[in-house]
DRENDO-62299 format. One record per residue (C-alpha): residue in one letter; x, y, z. Coordinates in nm, 3 decimals. Each point is the difference from the previous one (the first is absolute). Layout:
N
+-----+---------+---------+---------+
| res |       x |       y |       z |
+-----+---------+---------+---------+
|   A |       X |       Y |       Z |
...
+-----+---------+---------+---------+
***
This chain:
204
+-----+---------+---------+---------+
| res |       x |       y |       z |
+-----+---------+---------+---------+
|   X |  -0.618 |   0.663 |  -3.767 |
|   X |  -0.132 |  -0.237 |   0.283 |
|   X |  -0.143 |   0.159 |   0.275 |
|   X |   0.328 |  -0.003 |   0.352 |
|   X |  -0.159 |  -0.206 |   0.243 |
|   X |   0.167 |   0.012 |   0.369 |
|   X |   0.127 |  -0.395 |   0.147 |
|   X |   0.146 |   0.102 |   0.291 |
|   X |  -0.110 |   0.258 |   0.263 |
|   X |   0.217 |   0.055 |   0.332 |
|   X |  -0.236 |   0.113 |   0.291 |
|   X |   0.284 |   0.145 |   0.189 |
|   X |  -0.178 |   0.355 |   0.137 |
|   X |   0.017 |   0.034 |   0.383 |
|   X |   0.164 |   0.227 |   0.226 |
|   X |   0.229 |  -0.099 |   0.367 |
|   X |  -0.089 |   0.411 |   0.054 |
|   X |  -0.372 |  -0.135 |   0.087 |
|   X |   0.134 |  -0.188 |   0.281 |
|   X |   0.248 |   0.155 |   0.109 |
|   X |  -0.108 |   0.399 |  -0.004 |
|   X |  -0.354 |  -0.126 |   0.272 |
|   X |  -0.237 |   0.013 |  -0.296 |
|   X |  -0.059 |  -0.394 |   0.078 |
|   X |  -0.068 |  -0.090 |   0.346 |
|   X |  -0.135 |  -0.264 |   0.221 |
|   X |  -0.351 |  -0.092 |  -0.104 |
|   X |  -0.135 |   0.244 |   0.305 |
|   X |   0.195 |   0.253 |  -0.069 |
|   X |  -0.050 |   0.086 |  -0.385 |
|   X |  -0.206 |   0.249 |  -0.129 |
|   X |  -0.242 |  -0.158 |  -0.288 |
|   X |   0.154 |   0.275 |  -0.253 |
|   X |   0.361 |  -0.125 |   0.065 |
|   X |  -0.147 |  -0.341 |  -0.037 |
|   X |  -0.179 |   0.043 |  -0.337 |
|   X |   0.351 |   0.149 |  -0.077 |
|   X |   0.245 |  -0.249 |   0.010 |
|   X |  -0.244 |  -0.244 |  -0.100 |
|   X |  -0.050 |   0.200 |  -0.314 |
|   X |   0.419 |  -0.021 |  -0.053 |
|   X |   0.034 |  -0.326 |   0.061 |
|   X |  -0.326 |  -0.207 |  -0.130 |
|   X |  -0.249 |   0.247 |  -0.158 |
|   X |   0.310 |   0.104 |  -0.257 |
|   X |   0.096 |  -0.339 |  -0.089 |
|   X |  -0.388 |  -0.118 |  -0.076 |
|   X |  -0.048 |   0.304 |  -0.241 |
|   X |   0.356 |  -0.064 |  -0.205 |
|   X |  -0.095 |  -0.375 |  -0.039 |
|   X |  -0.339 |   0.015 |  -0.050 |
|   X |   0.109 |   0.291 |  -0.322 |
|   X |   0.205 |  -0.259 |  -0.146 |
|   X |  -0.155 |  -0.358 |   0.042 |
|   X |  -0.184 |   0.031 |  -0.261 |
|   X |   0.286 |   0.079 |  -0.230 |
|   X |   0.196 |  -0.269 |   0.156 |
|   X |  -0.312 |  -0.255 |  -0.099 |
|   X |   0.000 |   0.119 |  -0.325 |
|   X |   0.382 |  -0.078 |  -0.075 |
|   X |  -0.078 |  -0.345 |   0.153 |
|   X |   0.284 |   0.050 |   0.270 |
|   X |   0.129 |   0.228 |   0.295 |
|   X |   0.161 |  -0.003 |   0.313 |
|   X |  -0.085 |   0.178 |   0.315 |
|   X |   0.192 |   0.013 |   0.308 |
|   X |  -0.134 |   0.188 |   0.268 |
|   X |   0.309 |   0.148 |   0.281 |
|   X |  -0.145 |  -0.113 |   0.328 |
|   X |   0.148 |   0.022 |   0.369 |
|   X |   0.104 |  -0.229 |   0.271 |
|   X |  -0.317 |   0.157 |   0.224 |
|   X |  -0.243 |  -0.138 |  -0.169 |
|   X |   0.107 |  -0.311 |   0.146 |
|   X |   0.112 |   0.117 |   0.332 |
|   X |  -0.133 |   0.218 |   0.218 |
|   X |   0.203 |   0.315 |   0.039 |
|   X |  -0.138 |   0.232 |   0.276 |
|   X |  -0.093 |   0.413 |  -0.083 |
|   X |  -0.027 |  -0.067 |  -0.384 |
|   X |  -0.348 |  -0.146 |  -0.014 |
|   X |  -0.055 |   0.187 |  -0.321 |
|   X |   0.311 |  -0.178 |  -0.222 |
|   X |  -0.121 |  -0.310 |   0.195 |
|   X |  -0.312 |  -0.028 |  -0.156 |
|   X |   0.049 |   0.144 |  -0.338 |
|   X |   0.290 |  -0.221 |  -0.062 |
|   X |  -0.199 |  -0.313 |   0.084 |
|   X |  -0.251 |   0.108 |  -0.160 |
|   X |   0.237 |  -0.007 |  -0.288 |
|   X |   0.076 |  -0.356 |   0.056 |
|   X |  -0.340 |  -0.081 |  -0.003 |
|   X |  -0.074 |   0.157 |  -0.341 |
|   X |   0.316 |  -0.148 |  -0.162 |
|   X |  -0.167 |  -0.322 |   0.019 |
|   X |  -0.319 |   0.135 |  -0.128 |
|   X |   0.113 |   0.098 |  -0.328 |
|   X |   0.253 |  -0.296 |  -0.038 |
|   X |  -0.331 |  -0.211 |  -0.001 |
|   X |  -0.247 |   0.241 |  -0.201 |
|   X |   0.293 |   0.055 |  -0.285 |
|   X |   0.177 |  -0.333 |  -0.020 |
|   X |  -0.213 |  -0.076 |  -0.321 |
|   X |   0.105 |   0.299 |  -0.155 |
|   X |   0.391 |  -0.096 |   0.005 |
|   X |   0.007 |   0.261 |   0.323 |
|   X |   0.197 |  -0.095 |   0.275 |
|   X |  -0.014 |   0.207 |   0.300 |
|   X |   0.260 |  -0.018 |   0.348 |
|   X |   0.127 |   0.201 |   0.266 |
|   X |   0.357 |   0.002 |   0.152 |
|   X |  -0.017 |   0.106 |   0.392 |
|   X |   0.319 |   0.155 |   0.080 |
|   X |   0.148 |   0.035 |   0.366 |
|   X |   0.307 |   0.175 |   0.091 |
|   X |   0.123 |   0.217 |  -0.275 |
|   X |   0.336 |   0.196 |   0.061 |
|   X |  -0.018 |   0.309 |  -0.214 |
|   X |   0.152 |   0.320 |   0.038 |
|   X |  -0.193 |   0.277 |   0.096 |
|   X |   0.114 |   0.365 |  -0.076 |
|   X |  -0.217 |   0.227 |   0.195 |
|   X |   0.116 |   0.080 |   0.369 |
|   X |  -0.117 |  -0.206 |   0.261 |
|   X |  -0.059 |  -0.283 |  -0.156 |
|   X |   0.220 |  -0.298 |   0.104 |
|   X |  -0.007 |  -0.299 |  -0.242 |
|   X |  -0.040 |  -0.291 |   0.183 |
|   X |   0.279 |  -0.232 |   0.119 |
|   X |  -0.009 |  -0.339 |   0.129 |
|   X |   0.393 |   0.033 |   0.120 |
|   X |  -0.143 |   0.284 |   0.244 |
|   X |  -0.339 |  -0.123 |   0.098 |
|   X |   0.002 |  -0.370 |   0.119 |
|   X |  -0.399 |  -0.047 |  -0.061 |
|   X |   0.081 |   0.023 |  -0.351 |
|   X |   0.267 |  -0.221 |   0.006 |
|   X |  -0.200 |  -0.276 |   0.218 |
|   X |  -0.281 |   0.030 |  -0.314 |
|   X |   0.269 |  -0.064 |  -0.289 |
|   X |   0.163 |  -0.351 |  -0.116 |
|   X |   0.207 |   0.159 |  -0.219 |
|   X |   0.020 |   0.415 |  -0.044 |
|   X |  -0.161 |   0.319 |  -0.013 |
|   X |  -0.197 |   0.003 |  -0.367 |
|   X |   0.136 |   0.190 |  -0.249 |
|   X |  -0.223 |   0.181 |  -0.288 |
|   X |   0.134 |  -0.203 |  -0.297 |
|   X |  -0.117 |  -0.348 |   0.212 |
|   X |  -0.345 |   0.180 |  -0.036 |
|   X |   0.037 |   0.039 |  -0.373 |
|   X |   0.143 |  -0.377 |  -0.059 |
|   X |  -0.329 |  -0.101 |   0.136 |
|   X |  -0.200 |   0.225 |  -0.207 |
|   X |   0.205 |  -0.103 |  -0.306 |
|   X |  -0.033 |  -0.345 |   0.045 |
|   X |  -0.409 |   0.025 |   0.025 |
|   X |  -0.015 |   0.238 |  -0.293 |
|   X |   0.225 |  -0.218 |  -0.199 |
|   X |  -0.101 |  -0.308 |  -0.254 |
|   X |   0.144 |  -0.231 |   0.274 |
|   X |  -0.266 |   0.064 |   0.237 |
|   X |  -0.308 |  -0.075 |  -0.239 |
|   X |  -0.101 |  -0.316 |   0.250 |
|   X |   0.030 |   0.251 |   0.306 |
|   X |  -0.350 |   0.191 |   0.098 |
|   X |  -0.167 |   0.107 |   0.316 |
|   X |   0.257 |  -0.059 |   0.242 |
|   X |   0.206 |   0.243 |   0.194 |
|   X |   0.372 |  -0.040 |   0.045 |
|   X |   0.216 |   0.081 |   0.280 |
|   X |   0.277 |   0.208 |  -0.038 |
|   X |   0.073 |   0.078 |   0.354 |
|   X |   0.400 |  -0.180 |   0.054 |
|   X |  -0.265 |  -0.263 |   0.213 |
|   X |  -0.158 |   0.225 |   0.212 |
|   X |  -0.366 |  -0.185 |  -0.092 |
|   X |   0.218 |  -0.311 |   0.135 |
|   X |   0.129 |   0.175 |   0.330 |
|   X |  -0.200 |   0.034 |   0.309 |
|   X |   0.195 |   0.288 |   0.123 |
|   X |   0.050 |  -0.174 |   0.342 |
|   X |   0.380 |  -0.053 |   0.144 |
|   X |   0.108 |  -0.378 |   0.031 |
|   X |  -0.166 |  -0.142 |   0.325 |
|   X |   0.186 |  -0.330 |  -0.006 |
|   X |   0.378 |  -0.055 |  -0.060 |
|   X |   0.122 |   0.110 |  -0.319 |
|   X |   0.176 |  -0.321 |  -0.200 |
|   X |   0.385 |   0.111 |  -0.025 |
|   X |   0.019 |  -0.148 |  -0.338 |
|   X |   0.370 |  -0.114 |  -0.099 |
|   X |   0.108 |  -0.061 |   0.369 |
|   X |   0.135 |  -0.331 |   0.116 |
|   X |  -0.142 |   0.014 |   0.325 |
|   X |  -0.397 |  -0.030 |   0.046 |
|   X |   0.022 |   0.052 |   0.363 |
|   X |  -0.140 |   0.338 |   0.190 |
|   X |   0.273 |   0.139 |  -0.068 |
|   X |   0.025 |   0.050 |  -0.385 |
|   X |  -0.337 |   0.142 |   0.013 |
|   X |  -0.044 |   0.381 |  -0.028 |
|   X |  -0.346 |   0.200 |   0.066 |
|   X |  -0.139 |   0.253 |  -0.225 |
+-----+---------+---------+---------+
***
């Protein structure tokens, strides 16, 4: 029998509870053992699961590796210096590998995900909302995320049709990488009115 060899590997393993139970804090604030924590969750982990199967993947002349990556390693996010760094980090390494293992047939991405609506079980935890919070709805050109946009993406990169895609990351975010975040500061364009005078134009 031939020997399995692994193609794709999912580095999906981090955890919101890091930020959100005070383990992570702002870089002054964090105590080195929380920081070799989360940075052992969300970087350490994935470098030990694809470094086990590389090899395997180089040997079956193909693979696919999409690494799950977060909209803070592109934007700052104050009091989660932690996830900040590992997840950039992340980026960083994607790249890496895409160029070390392209000769092998590996091809290695990340997908960095933004606003995810999900629904959380345990008390106290309120999913996010962009209908109740208008920050999140200023960062948004279309909706909140939903977890099966998150696994179209991955899909797509683990699938045959992305075998000319490597070393990039791709936005999933609704446009949030495209948004400022800042409210309109000139008129807004009433788009469909007859009249372009002051008055058919509105302010965010």
């Amino acid at each position: 029998m031939c020997p399995c060899f692994p193609t794709i590997l999912v580095n999906n393993a981090a955890s919101s509870d890091l930020v959100r139970n005070g383990v992570d804090r702002a870089l002054s604030e964090i105590e080195d053992e929380n920081w070799e924590f989360i940075l052992n969750v969300n970087l350490t982990g994935t470098v030990r699961i694809t470094r086990a199967v590389l090899r395997r993947m180089a040997a079956a002349g193909r693979g696919s590796i999409i690494n799950i990556s977060s909209r803070a390693a592109a934007s700052g996010v104050p009091g989660i210096d932690g996830y900040t760094a590992a997840k950039g980090a992340l980026e960083a390494l994607t790249r890496s590998v895409a160029v070390e293992c392209a000769e092998y047939g590996v091809r290695c991405n990340a997908v960095q995900v933004s606003f995810v609506q999900v629904i959380d079980e345990r008390a106290g935890r309120d999913s996010l909302d962009a209908n109740k919070d208008d920050r999140l709805s200023r960062l948004l050109l279309t909706r909140m995320g939903r977890p099966e946009d998150v696994a179209n993406a991955v899909l797509y990169l683990a699938s045959d049709e992305a075998e000319f895609v490597t070393g990039i990351v791709v936005p999933v975010d609704g446009g949030a990488s495209a948004v400022s975040g800042v409210p309109w500061v000139s008129a807004k364009p009433a788009f469909g009115a007859a009249s372009t005078s002051s008055d058919a134009l509105v302010w965010s």
